[in-house]
C-alpha positions as CSV (number, residue, x, y, z in Angstrom):
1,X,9.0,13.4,0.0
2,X,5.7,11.8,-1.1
3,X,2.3,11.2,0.7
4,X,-1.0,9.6,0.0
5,X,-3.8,8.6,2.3
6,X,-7.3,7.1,1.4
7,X,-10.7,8.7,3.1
8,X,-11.9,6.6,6.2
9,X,-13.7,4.3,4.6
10,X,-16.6,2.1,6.3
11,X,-16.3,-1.1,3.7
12,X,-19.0,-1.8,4.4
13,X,-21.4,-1.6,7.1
14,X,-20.1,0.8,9.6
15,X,-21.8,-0.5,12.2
16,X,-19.6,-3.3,12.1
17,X,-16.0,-4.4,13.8
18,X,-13.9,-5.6,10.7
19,X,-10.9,-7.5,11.5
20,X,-8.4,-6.5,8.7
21,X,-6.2,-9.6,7.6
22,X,-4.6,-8.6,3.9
23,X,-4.1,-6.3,1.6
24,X,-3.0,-6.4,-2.0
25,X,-1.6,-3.0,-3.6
26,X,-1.5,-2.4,-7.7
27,X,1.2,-0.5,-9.0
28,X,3.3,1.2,-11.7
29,X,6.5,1.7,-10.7
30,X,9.5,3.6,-12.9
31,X,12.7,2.4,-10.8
32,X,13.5,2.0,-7.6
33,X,10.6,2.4,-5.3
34,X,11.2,2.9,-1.4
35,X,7.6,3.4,0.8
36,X,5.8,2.7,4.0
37,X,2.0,2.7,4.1
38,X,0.3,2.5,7.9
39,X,-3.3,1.3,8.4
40,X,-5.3,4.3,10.4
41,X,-8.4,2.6,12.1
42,X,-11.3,5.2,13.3
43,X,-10.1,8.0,12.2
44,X,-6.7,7.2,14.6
45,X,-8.9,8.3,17.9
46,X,-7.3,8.3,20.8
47,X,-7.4,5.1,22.7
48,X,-7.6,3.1,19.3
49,X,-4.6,0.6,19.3
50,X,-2.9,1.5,16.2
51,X,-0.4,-1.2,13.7
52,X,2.4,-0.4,13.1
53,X,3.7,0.8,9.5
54,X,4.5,-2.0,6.8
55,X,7.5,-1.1,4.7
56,X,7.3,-1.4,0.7
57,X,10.4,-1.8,-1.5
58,X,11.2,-3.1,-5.0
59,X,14.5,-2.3,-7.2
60,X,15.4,-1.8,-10.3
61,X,13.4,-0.2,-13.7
62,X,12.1,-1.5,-17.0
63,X,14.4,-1.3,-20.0
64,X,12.6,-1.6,-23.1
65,X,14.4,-3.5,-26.0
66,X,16.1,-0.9,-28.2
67,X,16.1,2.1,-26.3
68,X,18.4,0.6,-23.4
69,X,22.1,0.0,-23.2
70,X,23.6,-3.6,-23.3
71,X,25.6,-4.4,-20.4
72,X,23.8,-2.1,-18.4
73,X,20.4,-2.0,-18.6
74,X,18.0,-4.3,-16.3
75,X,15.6,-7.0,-18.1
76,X,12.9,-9.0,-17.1
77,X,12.0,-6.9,-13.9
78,X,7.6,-6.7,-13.2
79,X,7.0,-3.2,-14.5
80,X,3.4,-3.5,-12.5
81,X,4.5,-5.0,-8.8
82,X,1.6,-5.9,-6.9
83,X,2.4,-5.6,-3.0
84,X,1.1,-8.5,-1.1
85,X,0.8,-7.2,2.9
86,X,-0.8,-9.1,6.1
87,X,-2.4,-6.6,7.9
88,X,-3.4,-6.7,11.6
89,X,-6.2,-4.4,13.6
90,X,-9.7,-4.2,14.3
91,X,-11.8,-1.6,13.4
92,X,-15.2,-0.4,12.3
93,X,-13.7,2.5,9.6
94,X,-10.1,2.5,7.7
95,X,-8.0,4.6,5.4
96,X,-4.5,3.8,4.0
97,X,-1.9,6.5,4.7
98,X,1.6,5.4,2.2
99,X,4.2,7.9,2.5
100,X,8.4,8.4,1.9
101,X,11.1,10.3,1.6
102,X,12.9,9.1,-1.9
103,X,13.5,11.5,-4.9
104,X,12.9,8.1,-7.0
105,X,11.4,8.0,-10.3
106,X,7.2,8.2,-10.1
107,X,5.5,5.8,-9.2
108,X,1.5,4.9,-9.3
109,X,-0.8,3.2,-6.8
110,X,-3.5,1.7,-9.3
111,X,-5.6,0.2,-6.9
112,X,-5.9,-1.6,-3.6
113,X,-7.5,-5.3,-2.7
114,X,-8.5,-5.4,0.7
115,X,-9.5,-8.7,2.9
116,X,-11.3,-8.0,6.0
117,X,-13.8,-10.0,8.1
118,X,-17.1,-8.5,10.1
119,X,-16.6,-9.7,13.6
120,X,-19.7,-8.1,15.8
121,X,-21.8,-5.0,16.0
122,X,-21.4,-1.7,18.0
C-alpha cells in the first residue's frame, strides 16, 4: 500500500471560501499506476460536506530503445503523465490525501496545479 497527503493548506487567504474547480497533478510514473486521491476541506471537520475520491490510472511503462525486447516491449507511452481532475467543494483550507493498494513499480508526484476561486469571507 502507498499513502501521501499534503498539509492543509490556506492558498491563500484563509479567511476566504474557495470554491475548488481543477486540479492538474505532475508525475513520473514506472509502469502501471493504479491511485485514488480525495480532496479533505477544513481539516475534514465534522459537519464539512466532503467529495468524494477521484480515481487515477494509467498503463503500461517506458521501454527505452536498446535495452527493451522487440515484440514485447511498449513504445511511445508519456513517461511523465499529468492527471487532469475536476474537483468539486468549498472550503476555506485544503490538503490532498492520494493513496492505493498496488505493489506497482514507483511512482513520483512532481507537483500539483490547483484552480480555485475566492467566493466570500468568514
Amino acid at each position: 500500500t502507498h499513502e501521501f497527503k499534503t498539509p492543509s493548506m490556506p492558498f491563500g487567504n484563509a479567511s476566504l471560501r474557495k470554491v475548488w474547480h481543477k486540479i492538474d497533478i505532475y508525475t513520473e510514473i514506472g509502469g502501471t499506476f493504479n491511485a485514488s486521491f480525495r480532496l479533505i476541506l477544513d481539516y475534514a471537520n465534522t459537519g464539512v460536506l466532503q467529495p468524494p475520491p477521484i480515481a487515477l490510472s494509467s498503463t503500461g511503462g517506458v521501454s527505452n530503445y536498446g535495452t527493451a525486447t522487440y515484440g514485447t516491449s511498449t513504445y511511445s507511452v508519456v513517461a511523465e503523465p499529468i492527471f487532469k481532475q475536476n474537483l468539486v467543494g468549498s472550503g476555506f483550507v485544503g490538503a490532498f490525501r492520494f493513496y492505493g493498494t498496488d505493489s506497482n513499480p514507483p511512482h513520483t508526484l512532481d507537483s500539483l496545479d490547483v484552480t480555485i476561486s475566492g467566493k466570500g469571507r468568514r
